[in-house]
HTML snippet that shows the backbone in 3Dmol.js (N, CA, C, O; Angstrom):
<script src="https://3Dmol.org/build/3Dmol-min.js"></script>
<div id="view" style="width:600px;height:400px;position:relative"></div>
<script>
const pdb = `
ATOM      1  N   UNK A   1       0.824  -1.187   0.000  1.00  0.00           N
ATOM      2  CA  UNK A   1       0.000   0.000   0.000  1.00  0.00           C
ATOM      3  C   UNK A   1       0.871   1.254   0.000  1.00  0.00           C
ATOM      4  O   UNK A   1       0.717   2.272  -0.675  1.00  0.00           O
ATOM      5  N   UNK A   2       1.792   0.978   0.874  1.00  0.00           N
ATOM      6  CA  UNK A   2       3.016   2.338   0.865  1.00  0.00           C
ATOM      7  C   UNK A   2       3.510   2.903  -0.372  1.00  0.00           C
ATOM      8  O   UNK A   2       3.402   4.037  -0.839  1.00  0.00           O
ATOM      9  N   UNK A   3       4.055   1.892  -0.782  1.00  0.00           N
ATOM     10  CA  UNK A   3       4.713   1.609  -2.157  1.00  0.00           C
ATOM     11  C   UNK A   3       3.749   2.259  -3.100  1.00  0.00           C
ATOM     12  O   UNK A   3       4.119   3.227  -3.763  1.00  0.00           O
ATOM     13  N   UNK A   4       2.660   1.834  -3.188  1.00  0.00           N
ATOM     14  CA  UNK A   4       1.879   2.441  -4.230  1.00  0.00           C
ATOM     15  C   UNK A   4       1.452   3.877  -4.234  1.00  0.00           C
ATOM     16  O   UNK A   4       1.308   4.466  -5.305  1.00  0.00           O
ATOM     17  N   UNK A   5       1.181   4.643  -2.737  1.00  0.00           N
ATOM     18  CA  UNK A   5       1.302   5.702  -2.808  1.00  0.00           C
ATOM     19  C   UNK A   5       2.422   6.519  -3.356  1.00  0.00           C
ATOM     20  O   UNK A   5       2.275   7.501  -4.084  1.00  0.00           O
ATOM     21  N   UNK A   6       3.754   5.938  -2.866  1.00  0.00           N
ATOM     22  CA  UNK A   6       5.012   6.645  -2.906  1.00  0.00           C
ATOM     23  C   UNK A   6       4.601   6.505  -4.625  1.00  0.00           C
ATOM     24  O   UNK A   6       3.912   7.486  -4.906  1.00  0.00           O
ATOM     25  N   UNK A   7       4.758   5.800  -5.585  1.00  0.00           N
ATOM     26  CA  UNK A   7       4.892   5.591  -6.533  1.00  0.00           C
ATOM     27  C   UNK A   7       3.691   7.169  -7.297  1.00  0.00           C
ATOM     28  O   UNK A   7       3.923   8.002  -8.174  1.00  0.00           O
ATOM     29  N   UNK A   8       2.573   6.944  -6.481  1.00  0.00           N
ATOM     30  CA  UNK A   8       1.686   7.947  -7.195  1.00  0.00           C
ATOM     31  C   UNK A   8       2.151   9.550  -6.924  1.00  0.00           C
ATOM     32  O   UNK A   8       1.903  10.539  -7.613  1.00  0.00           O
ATOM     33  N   UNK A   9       2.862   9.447  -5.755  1.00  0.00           N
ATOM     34  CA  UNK A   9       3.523  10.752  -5.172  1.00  0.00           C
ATOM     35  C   UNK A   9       4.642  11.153  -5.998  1.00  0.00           C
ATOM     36  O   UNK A   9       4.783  12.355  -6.219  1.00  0.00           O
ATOM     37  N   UNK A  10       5.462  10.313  -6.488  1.00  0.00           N
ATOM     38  CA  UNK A  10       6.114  10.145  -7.520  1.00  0.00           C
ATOM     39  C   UNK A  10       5.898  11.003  -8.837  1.00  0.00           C
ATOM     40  O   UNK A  10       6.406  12.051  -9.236  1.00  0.00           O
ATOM     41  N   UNK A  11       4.690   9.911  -9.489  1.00  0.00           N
ATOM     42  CA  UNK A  11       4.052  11.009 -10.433  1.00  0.00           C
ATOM     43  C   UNK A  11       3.307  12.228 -10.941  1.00  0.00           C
ATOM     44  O   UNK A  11       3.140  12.978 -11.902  1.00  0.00           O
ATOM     45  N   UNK A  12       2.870  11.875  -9.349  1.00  0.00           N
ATOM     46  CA  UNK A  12       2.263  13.214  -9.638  1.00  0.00           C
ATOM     47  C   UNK A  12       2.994  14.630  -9.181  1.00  0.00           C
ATOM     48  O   UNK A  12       2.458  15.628  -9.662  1.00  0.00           O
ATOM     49  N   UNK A  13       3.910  14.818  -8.496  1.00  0.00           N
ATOM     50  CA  UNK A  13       5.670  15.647  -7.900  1.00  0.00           C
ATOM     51  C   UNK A  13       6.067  15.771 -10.034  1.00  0.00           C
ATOM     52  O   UNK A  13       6.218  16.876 -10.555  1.00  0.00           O
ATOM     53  N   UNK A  14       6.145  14.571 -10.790  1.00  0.00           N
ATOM     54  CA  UNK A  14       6.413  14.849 -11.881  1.00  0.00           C
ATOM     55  C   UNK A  14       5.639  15.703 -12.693  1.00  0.00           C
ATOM     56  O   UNK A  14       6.065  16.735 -13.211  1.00  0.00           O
ATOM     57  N   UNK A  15       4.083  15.097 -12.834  1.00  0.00           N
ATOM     58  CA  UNK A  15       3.134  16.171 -13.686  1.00  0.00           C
ATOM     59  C   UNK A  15       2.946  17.460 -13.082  1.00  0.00           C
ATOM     60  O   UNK A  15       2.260  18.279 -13.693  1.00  0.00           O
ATOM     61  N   UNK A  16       3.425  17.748 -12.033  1.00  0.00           N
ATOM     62  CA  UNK A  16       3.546  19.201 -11.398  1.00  0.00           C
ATOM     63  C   UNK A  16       4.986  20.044 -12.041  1.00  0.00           C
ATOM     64  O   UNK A  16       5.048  21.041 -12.760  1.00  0.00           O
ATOM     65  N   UNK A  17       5.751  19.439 -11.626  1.00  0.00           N
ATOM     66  CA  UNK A  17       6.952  20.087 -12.472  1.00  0.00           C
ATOM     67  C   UNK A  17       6.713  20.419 -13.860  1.00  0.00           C
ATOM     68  O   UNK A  17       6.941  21.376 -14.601  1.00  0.00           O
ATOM     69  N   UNK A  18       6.162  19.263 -13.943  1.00  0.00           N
ATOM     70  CA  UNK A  18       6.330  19.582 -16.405  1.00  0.00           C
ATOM     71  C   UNK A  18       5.076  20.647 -16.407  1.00  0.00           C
ATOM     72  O   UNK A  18       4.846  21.300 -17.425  1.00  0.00           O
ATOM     73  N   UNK A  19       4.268  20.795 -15.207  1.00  0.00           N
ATOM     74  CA  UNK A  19       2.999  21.761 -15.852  1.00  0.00           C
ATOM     75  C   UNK A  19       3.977  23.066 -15.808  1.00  0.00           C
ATOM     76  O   UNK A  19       4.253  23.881 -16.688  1.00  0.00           O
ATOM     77  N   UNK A  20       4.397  22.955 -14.450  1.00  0.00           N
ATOM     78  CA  UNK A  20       5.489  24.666 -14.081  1.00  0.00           C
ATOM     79  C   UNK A  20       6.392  24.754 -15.304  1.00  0.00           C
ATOM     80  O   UNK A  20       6.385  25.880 -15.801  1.00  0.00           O
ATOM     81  N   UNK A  21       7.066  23.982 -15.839  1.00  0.00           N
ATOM     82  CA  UNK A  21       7.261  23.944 -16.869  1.00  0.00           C
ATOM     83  C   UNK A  21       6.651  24.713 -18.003  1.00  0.00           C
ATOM     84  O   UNK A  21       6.997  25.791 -18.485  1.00  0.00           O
ATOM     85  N   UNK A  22       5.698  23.940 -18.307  1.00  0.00           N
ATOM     86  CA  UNK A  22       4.708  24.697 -19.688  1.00  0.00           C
ATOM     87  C   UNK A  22       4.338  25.817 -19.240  1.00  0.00           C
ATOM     88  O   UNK A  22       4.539  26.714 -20.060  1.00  0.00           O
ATOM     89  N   UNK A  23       3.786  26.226 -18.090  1.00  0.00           N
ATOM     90  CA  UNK A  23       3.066  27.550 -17.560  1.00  0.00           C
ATOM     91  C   UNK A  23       4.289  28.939 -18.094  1.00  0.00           C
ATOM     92  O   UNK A  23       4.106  29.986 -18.713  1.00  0.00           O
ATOM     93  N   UNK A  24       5.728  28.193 -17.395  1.00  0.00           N
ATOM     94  CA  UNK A  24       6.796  29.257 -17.804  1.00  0.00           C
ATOM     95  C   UNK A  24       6.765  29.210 -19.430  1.00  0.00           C
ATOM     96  O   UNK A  24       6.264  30.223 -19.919  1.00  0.00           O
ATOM     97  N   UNK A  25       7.170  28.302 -20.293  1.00  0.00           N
ATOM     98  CA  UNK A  25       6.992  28.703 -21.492  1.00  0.00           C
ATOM     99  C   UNK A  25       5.550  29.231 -21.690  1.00  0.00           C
ATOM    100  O   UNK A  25       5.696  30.433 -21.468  1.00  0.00           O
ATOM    101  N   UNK A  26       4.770  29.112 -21.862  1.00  0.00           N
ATOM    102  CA  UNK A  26       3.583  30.175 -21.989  1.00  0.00           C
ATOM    103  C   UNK A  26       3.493  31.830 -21.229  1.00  0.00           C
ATOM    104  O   UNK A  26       2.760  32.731 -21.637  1.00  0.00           O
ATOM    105  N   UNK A  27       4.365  31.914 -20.138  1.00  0.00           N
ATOM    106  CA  UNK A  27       4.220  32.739 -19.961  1.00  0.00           C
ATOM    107  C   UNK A  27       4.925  33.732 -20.927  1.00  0.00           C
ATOM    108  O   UNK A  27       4.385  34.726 -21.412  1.00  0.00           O
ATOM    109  N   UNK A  28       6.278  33.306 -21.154  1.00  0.00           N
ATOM    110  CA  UNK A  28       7.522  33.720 -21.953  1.00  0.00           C
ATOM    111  C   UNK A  28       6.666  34.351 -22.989  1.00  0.00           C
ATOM    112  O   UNK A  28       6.444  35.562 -22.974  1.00  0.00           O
ATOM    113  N   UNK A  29       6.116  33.445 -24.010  1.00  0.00           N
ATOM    114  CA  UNK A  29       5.324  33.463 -25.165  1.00  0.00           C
ATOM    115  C   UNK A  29       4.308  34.769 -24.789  1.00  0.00           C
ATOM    116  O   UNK A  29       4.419  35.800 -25.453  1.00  0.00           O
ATOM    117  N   UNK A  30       3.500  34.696 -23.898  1.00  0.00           N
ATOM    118  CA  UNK A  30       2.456  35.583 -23.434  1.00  0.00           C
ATOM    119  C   UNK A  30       3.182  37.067 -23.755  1.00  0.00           C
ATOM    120  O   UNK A  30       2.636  37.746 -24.624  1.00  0.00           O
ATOM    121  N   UNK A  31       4.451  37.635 -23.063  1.00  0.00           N
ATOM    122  CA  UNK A  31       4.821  38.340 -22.621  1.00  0.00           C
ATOM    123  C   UNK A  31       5.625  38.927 -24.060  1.00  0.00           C
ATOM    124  O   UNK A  31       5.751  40.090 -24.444  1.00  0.00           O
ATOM    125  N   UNK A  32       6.049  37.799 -24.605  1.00  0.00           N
ATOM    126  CA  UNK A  32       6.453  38.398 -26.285  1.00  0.00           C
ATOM    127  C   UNK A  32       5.071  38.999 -26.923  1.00  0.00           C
ATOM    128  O   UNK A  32       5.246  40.185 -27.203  1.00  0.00           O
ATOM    129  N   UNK A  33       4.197  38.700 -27.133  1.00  0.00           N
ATOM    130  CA  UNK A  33       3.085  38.792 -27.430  1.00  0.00           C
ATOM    131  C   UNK A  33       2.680  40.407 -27.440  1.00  0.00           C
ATOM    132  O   UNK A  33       2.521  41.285 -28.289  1.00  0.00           O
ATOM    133  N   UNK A  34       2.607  40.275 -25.971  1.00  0.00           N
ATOM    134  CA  UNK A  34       2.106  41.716 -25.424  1.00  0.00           C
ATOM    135  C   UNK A  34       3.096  43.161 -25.695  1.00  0.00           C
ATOM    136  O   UNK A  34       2.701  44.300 -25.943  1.00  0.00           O
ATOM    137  N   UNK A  35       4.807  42.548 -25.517  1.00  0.00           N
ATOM    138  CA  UNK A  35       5.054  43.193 -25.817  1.00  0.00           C
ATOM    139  C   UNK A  35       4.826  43.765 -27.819  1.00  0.00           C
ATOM    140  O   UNK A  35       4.813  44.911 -28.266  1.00  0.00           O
ATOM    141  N   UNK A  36       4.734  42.912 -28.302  1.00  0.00           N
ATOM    142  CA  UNK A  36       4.530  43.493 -29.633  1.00  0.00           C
ATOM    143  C   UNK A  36       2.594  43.671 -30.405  1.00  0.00           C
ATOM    144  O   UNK A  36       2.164  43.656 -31.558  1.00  0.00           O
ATOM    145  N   UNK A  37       1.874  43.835 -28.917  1.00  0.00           N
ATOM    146  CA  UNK A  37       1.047  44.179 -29.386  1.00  0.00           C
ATOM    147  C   UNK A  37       0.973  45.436 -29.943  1.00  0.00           C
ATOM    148  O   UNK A  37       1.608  46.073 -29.103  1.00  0.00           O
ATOM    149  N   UNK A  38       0.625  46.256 -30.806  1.00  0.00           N
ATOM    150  CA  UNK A  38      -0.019  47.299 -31.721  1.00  0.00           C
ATOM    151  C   UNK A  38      -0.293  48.482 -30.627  1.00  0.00           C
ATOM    152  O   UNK A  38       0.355  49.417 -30.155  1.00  0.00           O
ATOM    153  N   UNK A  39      -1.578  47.947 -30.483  1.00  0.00           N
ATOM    154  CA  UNK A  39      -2.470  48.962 -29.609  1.00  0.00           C
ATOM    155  C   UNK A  39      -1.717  49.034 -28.147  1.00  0.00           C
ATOM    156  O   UNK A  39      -1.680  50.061 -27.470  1.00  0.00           O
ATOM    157  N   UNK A  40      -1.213  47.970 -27.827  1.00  0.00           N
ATOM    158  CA  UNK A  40      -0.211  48.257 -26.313  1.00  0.00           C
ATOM    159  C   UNK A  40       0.999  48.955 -26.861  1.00  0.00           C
ATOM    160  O   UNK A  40       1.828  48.608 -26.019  1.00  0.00           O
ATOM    161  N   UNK A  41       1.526  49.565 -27.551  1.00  0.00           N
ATOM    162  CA  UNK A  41       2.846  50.363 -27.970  1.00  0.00           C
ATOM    163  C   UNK A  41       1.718  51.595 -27.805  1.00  0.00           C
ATOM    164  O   UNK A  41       1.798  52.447 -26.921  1.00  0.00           O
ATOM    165  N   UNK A  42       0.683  51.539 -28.784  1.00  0.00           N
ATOM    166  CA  UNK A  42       0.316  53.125 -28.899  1.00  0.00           C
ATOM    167  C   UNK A  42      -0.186  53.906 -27.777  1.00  0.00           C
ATOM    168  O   UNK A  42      -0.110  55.129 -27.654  1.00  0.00           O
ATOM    169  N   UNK A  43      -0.951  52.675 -26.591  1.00  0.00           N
ATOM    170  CA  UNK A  43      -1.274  53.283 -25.718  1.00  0.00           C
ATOM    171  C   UNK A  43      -0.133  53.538 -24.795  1.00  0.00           C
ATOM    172  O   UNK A  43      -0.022  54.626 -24.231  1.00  0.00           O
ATOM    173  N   UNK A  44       0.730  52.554 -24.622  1.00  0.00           N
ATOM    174  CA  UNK A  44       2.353  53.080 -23.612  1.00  0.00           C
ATOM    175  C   UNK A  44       2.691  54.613 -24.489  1.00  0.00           C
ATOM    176  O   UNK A  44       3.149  55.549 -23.834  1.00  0.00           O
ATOM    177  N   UNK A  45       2.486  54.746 -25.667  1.00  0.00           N
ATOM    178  CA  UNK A  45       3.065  55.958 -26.199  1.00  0.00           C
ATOM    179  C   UNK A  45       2.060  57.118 -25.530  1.00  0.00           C
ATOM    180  O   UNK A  45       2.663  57.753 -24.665  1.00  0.00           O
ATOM    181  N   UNK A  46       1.201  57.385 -25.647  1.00  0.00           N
ATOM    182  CA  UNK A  46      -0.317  58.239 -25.446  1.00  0.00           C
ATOM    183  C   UNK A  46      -0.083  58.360 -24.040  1.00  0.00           C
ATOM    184  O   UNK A  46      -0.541  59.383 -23.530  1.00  0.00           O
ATOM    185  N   UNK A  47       0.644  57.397 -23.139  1.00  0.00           N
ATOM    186  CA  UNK A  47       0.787  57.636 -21.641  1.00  0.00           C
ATOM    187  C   UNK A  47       1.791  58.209 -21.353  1.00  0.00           C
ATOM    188  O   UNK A  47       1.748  59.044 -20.450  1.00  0.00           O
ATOM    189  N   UNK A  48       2.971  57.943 -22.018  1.00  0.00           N
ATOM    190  CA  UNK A  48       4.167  58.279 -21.756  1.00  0.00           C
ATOM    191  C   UNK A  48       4.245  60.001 -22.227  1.00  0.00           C
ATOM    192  O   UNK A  48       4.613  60.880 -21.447  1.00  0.00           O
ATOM    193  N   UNK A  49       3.801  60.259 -23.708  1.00  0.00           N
ATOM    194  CA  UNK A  49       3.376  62.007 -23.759  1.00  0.00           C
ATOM    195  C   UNK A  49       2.946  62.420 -23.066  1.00  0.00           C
ATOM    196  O   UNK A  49       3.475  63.423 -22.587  1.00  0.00           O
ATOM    197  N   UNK A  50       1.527  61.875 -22.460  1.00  0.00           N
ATOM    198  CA  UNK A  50       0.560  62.392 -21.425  1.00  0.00           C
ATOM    199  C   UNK A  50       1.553  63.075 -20.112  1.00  0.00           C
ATOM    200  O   UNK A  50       1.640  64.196 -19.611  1.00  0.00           O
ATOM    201  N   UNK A  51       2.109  61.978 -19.917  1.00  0.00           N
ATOM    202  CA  UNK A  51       3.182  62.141 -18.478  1.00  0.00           C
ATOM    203  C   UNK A  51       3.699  63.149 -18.666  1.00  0.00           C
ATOM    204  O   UNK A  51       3.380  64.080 -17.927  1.00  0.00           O
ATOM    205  N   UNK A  52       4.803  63.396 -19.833  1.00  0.00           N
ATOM    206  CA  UNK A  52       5.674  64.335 -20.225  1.00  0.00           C
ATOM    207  C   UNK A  52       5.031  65.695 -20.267  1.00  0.00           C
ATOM    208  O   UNK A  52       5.394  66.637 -19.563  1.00  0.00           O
ATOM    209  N   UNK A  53       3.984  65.733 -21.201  1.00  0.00           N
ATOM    210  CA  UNK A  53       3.455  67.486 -21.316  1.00  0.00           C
ATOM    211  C   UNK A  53       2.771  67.538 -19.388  1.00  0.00           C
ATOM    212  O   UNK A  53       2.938  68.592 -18.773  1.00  0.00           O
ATOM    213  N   UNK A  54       2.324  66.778 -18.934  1.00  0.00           N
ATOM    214  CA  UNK A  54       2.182  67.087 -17.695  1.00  0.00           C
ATOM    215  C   UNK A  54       3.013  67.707 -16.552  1.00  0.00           C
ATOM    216  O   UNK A  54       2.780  68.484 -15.625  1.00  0.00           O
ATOM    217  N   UNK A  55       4.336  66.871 -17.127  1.00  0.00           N
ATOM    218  CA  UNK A  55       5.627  67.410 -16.467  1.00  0.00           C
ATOM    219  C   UNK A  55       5.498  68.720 -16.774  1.00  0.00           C
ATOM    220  O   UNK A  55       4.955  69.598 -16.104  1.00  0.00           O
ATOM    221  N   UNK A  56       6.191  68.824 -18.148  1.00  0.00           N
ATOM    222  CA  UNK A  56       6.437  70.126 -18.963  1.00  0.00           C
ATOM    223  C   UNK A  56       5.992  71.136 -18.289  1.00  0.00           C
ATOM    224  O   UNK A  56       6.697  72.001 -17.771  1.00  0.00           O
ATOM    225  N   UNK A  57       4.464  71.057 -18.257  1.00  0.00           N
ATOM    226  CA  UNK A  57       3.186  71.946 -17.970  1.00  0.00           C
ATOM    227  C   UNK A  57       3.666  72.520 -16.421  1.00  0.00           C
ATOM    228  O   UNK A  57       3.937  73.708 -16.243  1.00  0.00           O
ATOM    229  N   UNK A  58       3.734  71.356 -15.187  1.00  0.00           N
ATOM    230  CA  UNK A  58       4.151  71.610 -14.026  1.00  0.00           C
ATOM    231  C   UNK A  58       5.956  72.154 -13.926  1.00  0.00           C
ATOM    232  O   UNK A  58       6.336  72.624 -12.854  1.00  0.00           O
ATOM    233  N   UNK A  59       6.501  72.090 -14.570  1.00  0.00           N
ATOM    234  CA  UNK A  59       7.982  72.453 -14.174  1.00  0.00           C
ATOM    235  C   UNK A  59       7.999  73.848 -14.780  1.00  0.00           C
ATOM    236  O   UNK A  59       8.762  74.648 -14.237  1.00  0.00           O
ATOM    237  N   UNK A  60       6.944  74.471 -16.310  1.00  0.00           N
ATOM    238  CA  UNK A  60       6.675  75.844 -16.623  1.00  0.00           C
ATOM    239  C   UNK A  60       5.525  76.358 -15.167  1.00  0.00           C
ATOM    240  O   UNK A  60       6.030  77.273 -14.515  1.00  0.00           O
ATOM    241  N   UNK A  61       4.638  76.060 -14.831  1.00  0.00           N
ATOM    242  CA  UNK A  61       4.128  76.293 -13.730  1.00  0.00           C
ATOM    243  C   UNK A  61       5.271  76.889 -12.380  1.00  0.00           C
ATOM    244  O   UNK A  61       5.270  77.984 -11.818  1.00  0.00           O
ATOM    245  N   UNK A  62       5.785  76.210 -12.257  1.00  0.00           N
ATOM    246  CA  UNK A  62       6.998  76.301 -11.328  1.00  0.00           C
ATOM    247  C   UNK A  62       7.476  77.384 -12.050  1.00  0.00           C
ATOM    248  O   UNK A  62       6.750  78.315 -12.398  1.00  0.00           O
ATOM    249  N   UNK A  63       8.347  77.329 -12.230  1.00  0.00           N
ATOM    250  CA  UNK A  63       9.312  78.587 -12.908  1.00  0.00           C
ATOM    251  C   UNK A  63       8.872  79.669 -13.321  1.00  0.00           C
ATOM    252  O   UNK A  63       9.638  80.591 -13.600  1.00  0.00           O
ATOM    253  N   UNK A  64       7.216  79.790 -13.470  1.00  0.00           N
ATOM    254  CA  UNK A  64       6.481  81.256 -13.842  1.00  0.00           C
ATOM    255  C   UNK A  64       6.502  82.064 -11.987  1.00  0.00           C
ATOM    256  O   UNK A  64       6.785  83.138 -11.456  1.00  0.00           O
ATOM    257  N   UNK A  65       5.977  80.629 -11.590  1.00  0.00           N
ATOM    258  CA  UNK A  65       5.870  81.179  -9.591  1.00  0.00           C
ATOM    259  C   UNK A  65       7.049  81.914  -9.129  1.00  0.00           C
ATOM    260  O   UNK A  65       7.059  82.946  -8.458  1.00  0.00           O
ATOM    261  N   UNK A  66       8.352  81.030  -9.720  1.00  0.00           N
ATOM    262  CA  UNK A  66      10.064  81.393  -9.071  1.00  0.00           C
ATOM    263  C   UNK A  66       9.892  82.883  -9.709  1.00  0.00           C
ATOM    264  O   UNK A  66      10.090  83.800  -8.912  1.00  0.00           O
ATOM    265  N   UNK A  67       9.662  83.123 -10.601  1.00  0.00           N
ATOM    266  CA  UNK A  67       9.664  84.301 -11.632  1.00  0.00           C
ATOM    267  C   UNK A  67       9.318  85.547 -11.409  1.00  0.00           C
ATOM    268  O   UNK A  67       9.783  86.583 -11.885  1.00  0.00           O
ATOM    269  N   UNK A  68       8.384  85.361 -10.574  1.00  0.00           N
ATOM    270  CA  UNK A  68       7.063  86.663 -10.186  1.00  0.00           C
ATOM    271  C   UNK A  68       8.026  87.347  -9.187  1.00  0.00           C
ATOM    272  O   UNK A  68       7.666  88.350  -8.571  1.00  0.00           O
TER     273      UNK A  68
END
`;
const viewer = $3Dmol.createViewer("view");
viewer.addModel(pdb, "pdb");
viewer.setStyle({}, {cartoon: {color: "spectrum"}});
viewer.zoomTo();
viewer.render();
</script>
């Protein structure tokens, strides 16, 4: 009876590894993916301007205040 558990503990310790396995290659894959999605470049772009003229906007804000 021992034996047969150990044996199933065995395999199944194995089909756990090979899934962690596949999960990491899929993730890999996932993550290529996303990075060369289309619409995820344009929107990182649209955020990243956004940020910037926000800066811009606040650091001319600033420097009109130092100014006065």
């Amino acid at each position: 009876m021992l034996t047969r558990l150990d044996v199933r503990h065995e395999e199944t310790a194995k089909s756990v590894e090979r899934a962690f396995v596949v999960c990491r290659d899929h993730e890999a894959r996932v993550r290529e993916i996303e990075v060369e999605m289309p619409t995820l470049k344009l929107v990182r772009r649209w955020a990243l301007s956004g940020m910037a003229t926000f800066a811009g906007a606040f650091c001319m804000a600033i420097i009109a205040l130092v100014l006065k």
